[in-house]
N, CA, C, O and CB atoms as a CASP TS submission, in Angstrom:
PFRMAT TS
TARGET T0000
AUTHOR 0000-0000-0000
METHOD Language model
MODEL 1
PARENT N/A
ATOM      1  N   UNK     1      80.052 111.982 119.691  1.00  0.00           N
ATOM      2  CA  UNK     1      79.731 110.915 120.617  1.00  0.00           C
ATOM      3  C   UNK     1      79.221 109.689 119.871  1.00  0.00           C
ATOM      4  O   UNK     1      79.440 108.549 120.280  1.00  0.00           O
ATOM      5  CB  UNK     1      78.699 111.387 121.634  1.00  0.00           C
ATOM      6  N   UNK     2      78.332 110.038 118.440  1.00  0.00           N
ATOM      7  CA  UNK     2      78.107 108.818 117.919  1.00  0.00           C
ATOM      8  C   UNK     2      78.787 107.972 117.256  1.00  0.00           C
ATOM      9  O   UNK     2      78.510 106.801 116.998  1.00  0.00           O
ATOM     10  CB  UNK     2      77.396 108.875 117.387  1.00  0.00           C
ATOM     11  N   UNK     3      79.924 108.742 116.905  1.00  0.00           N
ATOM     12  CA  UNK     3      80.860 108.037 116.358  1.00  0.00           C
ATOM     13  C   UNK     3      81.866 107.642 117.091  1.00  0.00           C
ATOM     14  O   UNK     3      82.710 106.881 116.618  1.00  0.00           O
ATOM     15  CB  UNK     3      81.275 108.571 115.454  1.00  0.00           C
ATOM     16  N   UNK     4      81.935 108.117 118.418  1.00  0.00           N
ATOM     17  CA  UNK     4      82.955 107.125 119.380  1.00  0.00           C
ATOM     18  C   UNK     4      82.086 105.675 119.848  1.00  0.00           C
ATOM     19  O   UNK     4      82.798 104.731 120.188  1.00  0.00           O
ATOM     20  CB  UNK     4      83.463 108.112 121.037  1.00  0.00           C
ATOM     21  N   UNK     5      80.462 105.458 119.879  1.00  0.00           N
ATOM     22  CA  UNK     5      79.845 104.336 119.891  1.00  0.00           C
ATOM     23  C   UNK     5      79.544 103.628 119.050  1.00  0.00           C
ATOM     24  O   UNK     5      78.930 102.597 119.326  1.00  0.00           O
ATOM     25  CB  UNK     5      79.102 104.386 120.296  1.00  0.00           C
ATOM     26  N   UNK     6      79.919 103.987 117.580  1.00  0.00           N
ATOM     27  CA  UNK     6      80.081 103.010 116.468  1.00  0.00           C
ATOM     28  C   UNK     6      81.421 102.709 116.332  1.00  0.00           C
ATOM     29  O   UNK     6      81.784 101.693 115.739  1.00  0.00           O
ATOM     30  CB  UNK     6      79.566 103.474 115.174  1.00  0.00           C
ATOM     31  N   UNK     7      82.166 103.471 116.810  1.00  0.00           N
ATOM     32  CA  UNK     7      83.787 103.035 116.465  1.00  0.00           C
ATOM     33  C   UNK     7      84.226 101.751 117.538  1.00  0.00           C
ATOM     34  O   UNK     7      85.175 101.003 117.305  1.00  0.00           O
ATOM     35  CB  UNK     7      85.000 104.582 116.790  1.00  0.00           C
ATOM     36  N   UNK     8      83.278 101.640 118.852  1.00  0.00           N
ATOM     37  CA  UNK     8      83.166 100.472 119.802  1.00  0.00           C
ATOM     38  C   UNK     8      83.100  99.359 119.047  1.00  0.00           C
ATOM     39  O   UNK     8      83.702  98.286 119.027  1.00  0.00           O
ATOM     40  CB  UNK     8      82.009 100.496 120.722  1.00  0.00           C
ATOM     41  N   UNK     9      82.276  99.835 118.463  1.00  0.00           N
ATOM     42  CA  UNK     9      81.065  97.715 117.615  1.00  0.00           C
ATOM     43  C   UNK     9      81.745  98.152 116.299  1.00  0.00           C
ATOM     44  O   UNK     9      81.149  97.699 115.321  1.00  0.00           O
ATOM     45  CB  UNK     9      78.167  97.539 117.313  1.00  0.00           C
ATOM     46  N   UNK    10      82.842  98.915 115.993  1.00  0.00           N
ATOM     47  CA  UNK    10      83.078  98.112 114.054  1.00  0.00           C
ATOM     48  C   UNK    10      84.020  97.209 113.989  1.00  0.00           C
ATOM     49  O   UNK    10      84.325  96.691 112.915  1.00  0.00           O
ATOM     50  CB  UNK    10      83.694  99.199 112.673  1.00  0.00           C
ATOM     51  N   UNK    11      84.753  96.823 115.422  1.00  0.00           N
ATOM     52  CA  UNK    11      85.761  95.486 115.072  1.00  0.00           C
ATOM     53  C   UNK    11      85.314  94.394 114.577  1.00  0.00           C
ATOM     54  O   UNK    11      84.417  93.803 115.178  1.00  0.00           O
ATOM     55  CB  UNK    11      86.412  94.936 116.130  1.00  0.00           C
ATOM     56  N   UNK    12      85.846  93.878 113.359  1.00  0.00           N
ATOM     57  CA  UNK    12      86.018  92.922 112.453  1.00  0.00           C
ATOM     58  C   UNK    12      87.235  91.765 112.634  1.00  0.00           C
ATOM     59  O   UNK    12      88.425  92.015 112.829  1.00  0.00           O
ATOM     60  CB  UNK    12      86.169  93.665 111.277  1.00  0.00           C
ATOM     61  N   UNK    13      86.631  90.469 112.521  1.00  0.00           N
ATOM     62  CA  UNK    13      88.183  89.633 112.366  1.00  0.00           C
ATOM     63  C   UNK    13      88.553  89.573 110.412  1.00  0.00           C
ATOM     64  O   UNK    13      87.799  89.096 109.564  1.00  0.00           O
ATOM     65  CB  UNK    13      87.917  87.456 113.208  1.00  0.00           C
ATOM     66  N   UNK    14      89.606  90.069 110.227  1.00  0.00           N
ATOM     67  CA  UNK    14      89.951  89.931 108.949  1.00  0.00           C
ATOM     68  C   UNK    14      90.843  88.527 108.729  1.00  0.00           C
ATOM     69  O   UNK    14      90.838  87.934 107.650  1.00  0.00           O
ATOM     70  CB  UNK    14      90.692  91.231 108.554  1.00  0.00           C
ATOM     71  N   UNK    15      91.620  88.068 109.912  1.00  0.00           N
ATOM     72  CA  UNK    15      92.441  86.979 109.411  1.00  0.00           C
ATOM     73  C   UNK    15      92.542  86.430 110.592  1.00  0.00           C
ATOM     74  O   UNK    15      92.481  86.950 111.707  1.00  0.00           O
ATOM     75  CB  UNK    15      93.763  87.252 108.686  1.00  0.00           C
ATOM     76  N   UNK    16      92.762  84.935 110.156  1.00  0.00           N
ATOM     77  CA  UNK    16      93.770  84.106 111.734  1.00  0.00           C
ATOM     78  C   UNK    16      94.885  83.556 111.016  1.00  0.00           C
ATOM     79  O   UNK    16      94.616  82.948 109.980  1.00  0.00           O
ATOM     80  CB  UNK    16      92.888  82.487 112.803  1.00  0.00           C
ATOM     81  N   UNK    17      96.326  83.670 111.438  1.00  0.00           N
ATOM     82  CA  UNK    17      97.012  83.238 110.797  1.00  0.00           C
ATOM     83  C   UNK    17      98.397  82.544 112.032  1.00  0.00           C
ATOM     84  O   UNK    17      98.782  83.201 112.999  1.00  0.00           O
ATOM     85  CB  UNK    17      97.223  84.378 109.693  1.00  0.00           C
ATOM     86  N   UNK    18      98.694  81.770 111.838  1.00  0.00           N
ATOM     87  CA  UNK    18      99.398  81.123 113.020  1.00  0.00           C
ATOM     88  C   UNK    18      98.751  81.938 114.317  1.00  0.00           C
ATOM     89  O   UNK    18      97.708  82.593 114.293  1.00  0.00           O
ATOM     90  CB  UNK    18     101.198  81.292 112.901  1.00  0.00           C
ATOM     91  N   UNK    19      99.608  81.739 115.427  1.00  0.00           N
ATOM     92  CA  UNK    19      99.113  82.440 116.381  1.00  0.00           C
ATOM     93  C   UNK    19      97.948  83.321 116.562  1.00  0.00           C
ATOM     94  O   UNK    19      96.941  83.254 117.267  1.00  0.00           O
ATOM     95  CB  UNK    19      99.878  82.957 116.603  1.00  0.00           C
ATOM     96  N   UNK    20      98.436  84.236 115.634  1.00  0.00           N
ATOM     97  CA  UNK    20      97.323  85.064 115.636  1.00  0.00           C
ATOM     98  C   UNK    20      95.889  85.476 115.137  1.00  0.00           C
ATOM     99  O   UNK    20      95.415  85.245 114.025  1.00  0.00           O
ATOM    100  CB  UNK    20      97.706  85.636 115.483  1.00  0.00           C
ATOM    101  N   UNK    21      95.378  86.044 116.045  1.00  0.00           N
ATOM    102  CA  UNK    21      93.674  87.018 114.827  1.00  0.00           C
ATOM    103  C   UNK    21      94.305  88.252 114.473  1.00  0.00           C
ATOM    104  O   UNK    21      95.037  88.806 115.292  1.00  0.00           O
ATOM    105  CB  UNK    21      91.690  87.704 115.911  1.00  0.00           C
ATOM    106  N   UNK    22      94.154  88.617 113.630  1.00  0.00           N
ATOM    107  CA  UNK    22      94.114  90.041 113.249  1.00  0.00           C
ATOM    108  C   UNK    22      92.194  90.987 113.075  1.00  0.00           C
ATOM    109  O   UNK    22      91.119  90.694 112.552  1.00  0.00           O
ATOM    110  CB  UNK    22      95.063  89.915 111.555  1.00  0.00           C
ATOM    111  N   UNK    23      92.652  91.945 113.731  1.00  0.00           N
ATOM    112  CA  UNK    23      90.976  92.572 113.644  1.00  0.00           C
ATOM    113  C   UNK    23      91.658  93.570 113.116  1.00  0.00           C
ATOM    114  O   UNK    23      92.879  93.727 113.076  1.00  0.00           O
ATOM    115  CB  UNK    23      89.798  92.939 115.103  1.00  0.00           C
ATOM    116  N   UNK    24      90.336  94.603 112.491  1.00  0.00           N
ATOM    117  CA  UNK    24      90.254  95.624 111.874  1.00  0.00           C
ATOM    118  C   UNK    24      89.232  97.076 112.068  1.00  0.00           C
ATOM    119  O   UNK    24      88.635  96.937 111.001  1.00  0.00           O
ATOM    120  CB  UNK    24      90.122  95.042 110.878  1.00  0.00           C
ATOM    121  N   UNK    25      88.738  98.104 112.553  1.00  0.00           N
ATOM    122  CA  UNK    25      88.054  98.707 112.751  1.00  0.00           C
ATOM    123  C   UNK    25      87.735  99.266 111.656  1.00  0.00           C
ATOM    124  O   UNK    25      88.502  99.947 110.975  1.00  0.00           O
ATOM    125  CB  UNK    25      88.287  99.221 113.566  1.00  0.00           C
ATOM    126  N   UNK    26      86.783  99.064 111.448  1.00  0.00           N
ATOM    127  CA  UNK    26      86.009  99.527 110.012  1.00  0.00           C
ATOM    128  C   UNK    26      85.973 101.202 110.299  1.00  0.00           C
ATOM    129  O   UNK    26      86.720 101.871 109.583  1.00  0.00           O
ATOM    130  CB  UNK    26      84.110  98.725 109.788  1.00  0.00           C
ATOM    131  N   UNK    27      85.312 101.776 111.106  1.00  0.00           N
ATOM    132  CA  UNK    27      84.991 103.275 111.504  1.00  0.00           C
ATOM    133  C   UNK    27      86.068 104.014 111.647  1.00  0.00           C
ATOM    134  O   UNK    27      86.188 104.936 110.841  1.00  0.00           O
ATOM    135  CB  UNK    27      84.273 103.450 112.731  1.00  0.00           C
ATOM    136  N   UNK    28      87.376 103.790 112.917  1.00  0.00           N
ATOM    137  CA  UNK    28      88.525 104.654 112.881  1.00  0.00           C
ATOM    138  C   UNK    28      89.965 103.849 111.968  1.00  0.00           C
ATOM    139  O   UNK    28      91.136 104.198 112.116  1.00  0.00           O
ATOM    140  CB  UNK    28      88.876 104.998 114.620  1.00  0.00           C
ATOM    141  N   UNK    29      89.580 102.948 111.220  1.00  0.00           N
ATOM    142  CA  UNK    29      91.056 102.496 110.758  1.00  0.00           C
ATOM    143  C   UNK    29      91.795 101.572 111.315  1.00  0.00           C
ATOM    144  O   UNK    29      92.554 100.963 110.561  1.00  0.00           O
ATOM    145  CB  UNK    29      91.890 103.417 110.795  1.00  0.00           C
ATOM    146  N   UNK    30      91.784 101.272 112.532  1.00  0.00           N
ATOM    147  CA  UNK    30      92.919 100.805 113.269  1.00  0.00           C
ATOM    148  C   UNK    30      92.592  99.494 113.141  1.00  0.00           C
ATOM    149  O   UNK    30      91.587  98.901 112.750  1.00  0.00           O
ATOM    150  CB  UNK    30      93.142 101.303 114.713  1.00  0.00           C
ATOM    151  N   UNK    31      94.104  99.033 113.727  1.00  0.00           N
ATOM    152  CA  UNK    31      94.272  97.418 113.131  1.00  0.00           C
ATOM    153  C   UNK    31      94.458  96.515 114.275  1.00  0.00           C
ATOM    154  O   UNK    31      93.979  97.134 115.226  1.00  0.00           O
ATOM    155  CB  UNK    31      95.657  97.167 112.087  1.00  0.00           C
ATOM    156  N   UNK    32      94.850  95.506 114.647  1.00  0.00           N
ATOM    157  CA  UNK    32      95.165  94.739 116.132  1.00  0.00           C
ATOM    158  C   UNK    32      95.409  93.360 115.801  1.00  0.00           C
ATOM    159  O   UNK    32      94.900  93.048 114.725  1.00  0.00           O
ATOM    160  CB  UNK    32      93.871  94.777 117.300  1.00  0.00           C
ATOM    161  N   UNK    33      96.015  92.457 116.377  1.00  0.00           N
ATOM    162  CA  UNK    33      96.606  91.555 116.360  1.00  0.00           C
ATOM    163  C   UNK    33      96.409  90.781 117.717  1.00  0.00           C
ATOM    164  O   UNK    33      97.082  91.224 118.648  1.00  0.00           O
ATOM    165  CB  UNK    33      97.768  91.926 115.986  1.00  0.00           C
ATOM    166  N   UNK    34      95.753  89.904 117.936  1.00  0.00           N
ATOM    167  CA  UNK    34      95.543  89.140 119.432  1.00  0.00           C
ATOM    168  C   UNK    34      96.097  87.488 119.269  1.00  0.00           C
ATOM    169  O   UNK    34      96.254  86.810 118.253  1.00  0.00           O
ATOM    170  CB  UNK    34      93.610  89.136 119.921  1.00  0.00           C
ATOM    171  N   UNK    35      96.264  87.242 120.369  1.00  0.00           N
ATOM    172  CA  UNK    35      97.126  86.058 120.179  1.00  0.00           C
ATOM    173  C   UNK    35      96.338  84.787 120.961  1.00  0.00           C
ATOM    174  O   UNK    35      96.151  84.520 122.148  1.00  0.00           O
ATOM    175  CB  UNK    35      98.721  86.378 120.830  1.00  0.00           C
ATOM    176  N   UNK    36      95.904  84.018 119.447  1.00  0.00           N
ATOM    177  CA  UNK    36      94.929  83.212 119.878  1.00  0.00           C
ATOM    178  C   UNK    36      95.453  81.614 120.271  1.00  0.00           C
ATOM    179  O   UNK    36      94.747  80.721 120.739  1.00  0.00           O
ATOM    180  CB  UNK    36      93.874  83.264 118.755  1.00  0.00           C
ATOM    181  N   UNK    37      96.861  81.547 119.944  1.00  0.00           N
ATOM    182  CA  UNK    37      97.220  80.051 120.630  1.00  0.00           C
ATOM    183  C   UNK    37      98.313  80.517 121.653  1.00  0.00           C
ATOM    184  O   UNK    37      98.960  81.531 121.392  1.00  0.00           O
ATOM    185  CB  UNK    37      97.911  78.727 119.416  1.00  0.00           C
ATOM    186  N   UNK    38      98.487  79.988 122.522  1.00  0.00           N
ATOM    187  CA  UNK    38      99.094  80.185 123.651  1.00  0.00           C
ATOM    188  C   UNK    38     100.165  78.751 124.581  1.00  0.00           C
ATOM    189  O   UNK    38     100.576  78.707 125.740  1.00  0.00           O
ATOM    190  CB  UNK    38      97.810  80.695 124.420  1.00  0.00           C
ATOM    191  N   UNK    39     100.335  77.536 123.158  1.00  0.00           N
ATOM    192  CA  UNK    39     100.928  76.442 123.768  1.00  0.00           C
ATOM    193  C   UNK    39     102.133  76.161 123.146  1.00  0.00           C
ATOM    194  O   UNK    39     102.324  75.146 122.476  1.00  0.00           O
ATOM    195  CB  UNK    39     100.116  75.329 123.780  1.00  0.00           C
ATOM    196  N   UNK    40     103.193  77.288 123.408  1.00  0.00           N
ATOM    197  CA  UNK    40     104.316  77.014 122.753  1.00  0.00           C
ATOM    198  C   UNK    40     104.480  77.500 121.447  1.00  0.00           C
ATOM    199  O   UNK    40     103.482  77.694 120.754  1.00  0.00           O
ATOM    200  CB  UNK    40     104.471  75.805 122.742  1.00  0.00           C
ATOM    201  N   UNK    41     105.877  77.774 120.918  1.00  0.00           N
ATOM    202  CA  UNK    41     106.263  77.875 119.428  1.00  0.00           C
ATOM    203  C   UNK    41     105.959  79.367 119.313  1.00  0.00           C
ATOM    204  O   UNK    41     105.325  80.026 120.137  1.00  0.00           O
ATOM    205  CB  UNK    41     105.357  76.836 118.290  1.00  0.00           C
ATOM    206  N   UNK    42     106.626  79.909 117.913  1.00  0.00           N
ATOM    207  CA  UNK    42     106.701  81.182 118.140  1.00  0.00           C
ATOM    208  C   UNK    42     106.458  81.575 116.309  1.00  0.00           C
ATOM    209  O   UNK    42     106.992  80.904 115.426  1.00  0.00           O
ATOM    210  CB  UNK    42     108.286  81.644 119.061  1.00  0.00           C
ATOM    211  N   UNK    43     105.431  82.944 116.002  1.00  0.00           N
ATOM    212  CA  UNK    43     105.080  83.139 114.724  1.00  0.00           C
ATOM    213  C   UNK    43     104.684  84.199 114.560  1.00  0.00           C
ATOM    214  O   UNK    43     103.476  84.423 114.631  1.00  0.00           O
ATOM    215  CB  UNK    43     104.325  82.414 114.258  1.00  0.00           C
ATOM    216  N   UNK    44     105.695  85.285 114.258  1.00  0.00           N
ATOM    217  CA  UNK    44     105.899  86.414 113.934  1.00  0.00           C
ATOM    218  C   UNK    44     104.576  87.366 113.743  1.00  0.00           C
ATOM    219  O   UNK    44     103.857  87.228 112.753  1.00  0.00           O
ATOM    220  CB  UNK    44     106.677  86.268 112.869  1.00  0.00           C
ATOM    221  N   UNK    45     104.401  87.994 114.398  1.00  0.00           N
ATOM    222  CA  UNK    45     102.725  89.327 113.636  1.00  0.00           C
ATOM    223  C   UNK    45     103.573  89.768 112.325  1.00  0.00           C
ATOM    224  O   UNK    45     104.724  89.806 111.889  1.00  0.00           O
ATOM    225  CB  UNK    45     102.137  91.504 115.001  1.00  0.00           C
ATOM    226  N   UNK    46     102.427  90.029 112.040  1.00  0.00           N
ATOM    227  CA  UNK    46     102.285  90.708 110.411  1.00  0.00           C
ATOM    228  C   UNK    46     102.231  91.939 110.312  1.00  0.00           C
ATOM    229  O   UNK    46     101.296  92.592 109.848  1.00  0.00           O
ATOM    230  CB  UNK    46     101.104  90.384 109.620  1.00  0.00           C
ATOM    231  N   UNK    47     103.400  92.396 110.815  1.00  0.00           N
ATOM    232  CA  UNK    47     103.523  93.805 111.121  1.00  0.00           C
ATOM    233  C   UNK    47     103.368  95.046 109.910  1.00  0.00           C
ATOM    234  O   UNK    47     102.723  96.066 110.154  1.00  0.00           O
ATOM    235  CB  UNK    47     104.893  93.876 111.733  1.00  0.00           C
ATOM    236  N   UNK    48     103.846  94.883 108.970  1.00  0.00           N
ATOM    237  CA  UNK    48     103.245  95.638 107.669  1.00  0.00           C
ATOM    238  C   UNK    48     101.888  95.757 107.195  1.00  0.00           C
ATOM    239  O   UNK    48     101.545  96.596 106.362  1.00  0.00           O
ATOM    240  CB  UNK    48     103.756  95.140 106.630  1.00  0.00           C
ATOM    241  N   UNK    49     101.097  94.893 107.742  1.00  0.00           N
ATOM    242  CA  UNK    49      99.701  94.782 107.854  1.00  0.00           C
ATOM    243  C   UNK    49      99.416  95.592 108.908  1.00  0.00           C
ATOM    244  O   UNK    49      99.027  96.717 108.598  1.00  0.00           O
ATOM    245  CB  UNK    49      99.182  93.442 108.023  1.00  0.00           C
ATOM    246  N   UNK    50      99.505  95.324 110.142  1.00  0.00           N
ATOM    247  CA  UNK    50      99.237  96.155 111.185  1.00  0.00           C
ATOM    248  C   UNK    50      99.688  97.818 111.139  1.00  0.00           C
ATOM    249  O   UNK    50      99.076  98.720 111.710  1.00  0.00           O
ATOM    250  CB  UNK    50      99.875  95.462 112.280  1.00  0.00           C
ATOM    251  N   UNK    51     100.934  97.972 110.296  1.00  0.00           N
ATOM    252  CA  UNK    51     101.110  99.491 110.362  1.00  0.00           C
ATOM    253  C   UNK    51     100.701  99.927 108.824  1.00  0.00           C
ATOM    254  O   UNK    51     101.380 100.696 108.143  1.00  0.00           O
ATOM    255  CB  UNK    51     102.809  99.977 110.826  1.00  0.00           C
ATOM    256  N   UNK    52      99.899  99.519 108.543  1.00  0.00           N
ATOM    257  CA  UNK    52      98.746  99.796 107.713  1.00  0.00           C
ATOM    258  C   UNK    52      99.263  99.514 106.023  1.00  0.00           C
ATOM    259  O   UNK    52      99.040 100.259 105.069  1.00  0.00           O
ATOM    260  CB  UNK    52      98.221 101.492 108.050  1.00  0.00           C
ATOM    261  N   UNK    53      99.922  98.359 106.017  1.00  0.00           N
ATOM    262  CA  UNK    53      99.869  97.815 104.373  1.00  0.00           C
ATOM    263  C   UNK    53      99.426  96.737 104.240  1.00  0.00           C
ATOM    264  O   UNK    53      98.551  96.531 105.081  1.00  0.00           O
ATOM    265  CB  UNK    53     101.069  97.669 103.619  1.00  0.00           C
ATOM    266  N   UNK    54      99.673  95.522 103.272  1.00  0.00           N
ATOM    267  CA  UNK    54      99.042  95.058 102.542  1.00  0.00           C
ATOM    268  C   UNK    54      99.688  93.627 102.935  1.00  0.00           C
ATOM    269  O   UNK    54     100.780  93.608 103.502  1.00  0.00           O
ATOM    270  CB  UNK    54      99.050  95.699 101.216  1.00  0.00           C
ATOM    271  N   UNK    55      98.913  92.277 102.588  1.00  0.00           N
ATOM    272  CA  UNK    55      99.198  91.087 103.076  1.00  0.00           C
ATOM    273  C   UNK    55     100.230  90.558 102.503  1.00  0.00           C
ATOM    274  O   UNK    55     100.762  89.552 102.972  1.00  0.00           O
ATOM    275  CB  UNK    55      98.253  90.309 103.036  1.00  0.00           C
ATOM    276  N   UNK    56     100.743  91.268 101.205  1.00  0.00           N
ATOM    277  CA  UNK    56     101.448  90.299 100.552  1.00  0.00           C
ATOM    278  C   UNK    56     102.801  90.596 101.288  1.00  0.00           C
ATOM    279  O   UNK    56     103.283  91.597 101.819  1.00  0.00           O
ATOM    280  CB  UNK    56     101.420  90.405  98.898  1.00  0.00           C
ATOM    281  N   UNK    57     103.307  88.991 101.048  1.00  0.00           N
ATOM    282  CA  UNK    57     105.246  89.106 101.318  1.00  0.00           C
ATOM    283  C   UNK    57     105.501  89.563  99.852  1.00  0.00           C
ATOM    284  O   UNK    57     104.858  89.601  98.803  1.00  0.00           O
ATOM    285  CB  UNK    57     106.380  87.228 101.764  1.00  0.00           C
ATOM    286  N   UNK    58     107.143  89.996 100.421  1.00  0.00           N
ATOM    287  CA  UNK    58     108.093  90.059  99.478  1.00  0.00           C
ATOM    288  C   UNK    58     109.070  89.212  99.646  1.00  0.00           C
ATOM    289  O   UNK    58     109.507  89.201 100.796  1.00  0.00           O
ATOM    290  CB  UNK    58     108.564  91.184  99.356  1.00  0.00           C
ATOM    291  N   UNK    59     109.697  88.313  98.717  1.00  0.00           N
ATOM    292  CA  UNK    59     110.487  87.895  99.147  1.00  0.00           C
ATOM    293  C   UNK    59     111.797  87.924  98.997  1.00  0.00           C
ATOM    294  O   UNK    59     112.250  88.454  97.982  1.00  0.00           O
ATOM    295  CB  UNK    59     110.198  87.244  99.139  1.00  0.00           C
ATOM    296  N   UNK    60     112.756  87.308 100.066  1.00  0.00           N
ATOM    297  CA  UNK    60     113.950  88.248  99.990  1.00  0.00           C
ATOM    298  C   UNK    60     114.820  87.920  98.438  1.00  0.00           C
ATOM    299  O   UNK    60     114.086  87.525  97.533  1.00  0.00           O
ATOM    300  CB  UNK    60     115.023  87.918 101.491  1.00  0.00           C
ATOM    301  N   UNK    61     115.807  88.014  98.218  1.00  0.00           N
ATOM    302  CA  UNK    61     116.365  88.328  97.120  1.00  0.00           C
ATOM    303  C   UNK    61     117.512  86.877  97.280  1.00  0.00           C
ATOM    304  O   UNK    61     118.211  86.824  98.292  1.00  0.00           O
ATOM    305  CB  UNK    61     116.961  90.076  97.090  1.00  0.00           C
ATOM    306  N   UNK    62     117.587  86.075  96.514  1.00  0.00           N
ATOM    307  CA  UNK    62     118.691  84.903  96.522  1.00  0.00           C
ATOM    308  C   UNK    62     120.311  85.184  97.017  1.00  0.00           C
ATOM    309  O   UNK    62     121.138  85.919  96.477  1.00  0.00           O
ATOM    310  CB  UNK    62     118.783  84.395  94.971  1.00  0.00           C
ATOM    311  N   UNK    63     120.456  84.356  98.209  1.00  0.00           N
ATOM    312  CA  UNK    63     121.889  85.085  98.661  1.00  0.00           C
ATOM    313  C   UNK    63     122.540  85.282  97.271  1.00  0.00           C
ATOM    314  O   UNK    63     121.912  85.030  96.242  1.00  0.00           O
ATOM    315  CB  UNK    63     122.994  84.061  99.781  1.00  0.00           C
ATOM    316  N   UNK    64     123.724  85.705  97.264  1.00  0.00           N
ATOM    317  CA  UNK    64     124.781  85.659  96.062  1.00  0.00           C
ATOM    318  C   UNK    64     126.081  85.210  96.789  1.00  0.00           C
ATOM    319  O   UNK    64     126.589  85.830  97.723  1.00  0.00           O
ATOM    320  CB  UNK    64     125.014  87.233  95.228  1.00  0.00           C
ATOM    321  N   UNK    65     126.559  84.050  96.246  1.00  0.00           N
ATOM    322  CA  UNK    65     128.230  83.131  96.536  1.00  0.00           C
ATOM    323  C   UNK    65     129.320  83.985  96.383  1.00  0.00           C
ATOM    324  O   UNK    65     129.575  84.736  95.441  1.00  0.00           O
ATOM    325  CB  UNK    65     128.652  81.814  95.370  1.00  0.00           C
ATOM    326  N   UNK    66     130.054  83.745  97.617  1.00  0.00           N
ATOM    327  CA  UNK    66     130.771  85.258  97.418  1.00  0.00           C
ATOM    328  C   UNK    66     132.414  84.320  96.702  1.00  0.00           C
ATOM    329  O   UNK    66     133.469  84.956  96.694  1.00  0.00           O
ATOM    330  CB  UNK    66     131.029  86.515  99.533  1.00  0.00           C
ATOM    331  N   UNK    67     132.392  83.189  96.295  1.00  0.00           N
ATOM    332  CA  UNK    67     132.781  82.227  95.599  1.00  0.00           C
ATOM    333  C   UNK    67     133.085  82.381  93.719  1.00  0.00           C
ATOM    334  O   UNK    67     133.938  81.994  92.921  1.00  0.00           O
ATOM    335  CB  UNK    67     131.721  81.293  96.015  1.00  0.00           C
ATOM    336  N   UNK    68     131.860  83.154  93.686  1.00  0.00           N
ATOM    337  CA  UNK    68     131.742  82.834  92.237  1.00  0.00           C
ATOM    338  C   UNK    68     130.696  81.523  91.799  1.00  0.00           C
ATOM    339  O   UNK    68     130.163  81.607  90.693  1.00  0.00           O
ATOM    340  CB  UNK    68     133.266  82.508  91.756  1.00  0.00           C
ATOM    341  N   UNK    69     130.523  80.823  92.296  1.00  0.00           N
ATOM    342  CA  UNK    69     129.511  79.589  92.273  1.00  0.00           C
ATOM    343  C   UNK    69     128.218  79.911  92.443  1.00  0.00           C
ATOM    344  O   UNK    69     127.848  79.887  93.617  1.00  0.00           O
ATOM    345  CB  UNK    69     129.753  78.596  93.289  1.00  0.00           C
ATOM    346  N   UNK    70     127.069  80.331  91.290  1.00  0.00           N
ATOM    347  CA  UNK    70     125.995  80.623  91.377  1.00  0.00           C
ATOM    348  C   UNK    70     124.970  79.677  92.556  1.00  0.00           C
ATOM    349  O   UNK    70     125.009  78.447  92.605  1.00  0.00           O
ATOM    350  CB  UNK    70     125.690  80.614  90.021  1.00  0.00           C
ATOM    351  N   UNK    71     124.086  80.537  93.451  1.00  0.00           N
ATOM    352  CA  UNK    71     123.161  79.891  94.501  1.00  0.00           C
ATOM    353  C   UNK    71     121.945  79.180  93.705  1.00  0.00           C
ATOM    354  O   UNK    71     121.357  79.765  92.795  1.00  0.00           O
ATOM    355  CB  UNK    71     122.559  81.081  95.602  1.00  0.00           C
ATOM    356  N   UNK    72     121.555  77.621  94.203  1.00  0.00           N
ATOM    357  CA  UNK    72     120.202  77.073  93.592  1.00  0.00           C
ATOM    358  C   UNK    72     119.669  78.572  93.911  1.00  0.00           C
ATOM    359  O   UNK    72     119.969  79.504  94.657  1.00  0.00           O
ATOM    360  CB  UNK    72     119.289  75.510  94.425  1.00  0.00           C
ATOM    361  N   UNK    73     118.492  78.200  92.695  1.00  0.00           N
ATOM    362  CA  UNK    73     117.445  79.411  92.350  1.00  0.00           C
ATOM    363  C   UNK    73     118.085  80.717  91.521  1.00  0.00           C
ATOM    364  O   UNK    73     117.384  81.248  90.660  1.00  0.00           O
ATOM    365  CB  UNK    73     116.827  80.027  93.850  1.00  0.00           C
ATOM    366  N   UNK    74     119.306  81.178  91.772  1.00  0.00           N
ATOM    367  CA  UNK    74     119.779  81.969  90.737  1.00  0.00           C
ATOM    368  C   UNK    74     119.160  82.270  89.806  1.00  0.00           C
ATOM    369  O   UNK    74     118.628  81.411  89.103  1.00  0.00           O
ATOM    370  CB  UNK    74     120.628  81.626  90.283  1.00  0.00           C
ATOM    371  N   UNK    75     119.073  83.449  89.577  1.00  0.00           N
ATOM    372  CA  UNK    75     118.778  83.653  87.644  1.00  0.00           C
ATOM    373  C   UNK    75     120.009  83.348  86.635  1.00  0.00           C
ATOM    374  O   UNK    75     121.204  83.493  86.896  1.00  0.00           O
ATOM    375  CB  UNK    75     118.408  85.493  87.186  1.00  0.00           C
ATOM    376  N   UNK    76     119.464  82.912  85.477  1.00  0.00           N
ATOM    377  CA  UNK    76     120.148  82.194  84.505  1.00  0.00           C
ATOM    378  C   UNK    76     120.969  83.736  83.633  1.00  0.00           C
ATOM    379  O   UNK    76     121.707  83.576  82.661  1.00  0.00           O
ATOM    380  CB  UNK    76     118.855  81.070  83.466  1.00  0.00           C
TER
END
């Protein structure tokens, strides 16, 4: 029981990032995402965060020209 009334009060805001807050429960783990602007436009949750990883992007990989004509950014 005491730990279902500390697991009440351990939400934390860890981030605001476009749209959203992200909170965190310190006691059971869990993560949440609330949506703090509400006037239009649209900005993806941070869903790898929320299903429990880490903030960083990856980013995607440089198309490749199906040409033969290397894409700006290419590796040399």
């Amino acid at each position: 029981m005491l730990s279902f009334l500390r697991a009440l009060f351990a939400w934390r805001l860890v981030a605001e990032h476009g749209r959203y807050a992200y909170f965190e429960n310190d006691v059971a783990g869990a993560r949440e995402a609330h949506v703090i602007l509400r006037n239009g436009g649209t900005h993806p949750a941070h869903r790898r965060w929320l299903a429990g990883g880490d903030w960083s992007y990856e980013r995607p990989p440089p198309p490749r020209s199906q040409s033969g004509v290397k894409s700006i950014g290419a590796a040399r």
